[in-house]
N, C-alpha and C positions, 0 to 999 in steps of 0.2 A: 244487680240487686233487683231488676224487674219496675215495675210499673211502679214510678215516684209521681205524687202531683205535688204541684208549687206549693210552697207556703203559704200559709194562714197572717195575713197581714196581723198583727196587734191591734189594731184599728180598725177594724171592719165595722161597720155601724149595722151591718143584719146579723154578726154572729152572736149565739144563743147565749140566754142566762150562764146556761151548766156548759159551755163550750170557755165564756168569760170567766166563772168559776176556776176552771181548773188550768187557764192561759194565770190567769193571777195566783192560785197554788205553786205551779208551780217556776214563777218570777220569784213569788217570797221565800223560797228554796234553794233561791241560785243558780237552778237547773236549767242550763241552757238545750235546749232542745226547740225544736220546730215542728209545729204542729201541722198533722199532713190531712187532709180531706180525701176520701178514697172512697170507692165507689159501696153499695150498702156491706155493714161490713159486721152484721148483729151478729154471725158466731166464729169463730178463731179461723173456722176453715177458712170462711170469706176475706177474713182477715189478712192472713195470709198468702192466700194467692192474692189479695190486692196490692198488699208492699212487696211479697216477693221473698219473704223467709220461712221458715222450718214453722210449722204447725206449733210447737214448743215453745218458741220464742215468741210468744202471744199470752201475756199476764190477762188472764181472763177475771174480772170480779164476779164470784160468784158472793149471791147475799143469803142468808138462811137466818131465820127467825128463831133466836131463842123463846122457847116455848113458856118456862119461867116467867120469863125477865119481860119477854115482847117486845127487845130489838133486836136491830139486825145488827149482822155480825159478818166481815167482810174477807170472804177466802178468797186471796190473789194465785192462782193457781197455772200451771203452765198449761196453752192448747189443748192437748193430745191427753192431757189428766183428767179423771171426774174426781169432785169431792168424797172419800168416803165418809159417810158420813157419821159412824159407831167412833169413828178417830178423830171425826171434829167435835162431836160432843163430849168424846174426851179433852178434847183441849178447853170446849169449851167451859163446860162446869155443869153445863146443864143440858137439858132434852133439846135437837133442832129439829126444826121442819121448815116448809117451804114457806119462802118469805112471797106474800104476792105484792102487787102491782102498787099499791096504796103505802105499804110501808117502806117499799124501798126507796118508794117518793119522797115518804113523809121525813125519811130518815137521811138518805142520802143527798136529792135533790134533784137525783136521777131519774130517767124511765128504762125500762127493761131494755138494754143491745146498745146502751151506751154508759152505763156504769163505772163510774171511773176510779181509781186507786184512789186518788187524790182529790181534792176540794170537793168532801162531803161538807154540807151543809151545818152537820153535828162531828162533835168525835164518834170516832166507832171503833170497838175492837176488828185488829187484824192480824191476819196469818197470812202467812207468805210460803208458795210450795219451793222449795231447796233446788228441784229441778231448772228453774228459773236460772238459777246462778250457773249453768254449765255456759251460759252465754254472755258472751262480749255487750251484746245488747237486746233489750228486750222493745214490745211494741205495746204499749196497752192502749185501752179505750178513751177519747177524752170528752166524753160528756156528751158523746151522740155517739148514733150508729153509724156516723160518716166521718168521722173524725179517731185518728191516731198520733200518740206522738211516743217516742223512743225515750228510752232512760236504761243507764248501767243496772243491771240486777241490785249492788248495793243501794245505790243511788233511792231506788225504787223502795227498799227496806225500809228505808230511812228515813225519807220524805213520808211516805205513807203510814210510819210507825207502829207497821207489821213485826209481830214474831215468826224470826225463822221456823216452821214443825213440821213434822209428816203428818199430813190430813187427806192424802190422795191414795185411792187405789189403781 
């Protein structure tokens, strides 16, 4: 499987607000999983080579700002895919553009390169790219750039309470 580090105690008295966040998202889920700390790991590739699977198998959050409305809107998407975005604003309802630094803050909880599925701050709409599910297991971000932890594709659906759509080219 490649380069594993030890688990993420539950207890750690330095780990971060949004790392605490999404350790308690997803406990109230039932989602047993172990959160893995890996070397900087802001985009899939890095990702990737640092646990040791398919570029793919890396649920990336991408956020894009409804242009309308003025929230963010939360596309969980596989590695190796970019958002298109004429097909997320189809799904979404309205015009998107790029979400910066302050509202993905304001909104998610997050900072840019550790965005995570789960334990936003707010509800948020989400889509989920289909390609995800060819896999056993996927890896996404949890609440830092150093930080990963694993969840079944459903799993992920689910918890995160994304809709399955095609939003990627």
């Amino acid at each position: 499987m490649g380069l594993v580090a030890p688990p993420i105690s539950r207890h750690l008295p330095l780990m971060s607000k949004s790392l605490k966040r999404v350790r308690a998202a997803l406990d109230a889920a039932g989602i047993d999983t172990t959160i893995q700390e890996t070397p900087l790991a802001r985009t899939a590739a890095d990702a990737a080579a640092a646990i040791g699977c398919e570029i793919d198998q890396i649920a990336k959050s991408i956020i894009l700002r409804g242009e309308t409305s003025g929230t963010a809107l939360l596309f969980i998407t596989a590695g190796g895919n970019r958002v298109d975005v004429d097909k997320a604003t189809a799904l979404a309802g309205e015009p998107l553009g790029k979400a910066d630094a302050a509202l993905i803050r304001a909104q998610t909880g997050f900072a840019i390169g550790g965005v995570s599925p789960v334990g936003q701050r707010s509800p948020i709409r989400a889509f989920f790219d289909p390609k995800l599910t060819e896999f056993d297991v996927i890896w996404a971000a949890a609440g830092t750039p150093h930080h990963v932890f694993s969840a079944k594709p459903d799993d992920l659906i689910t918890f995160s309470g994304s809709q399955p759509a095609d939003f990627t080219s």
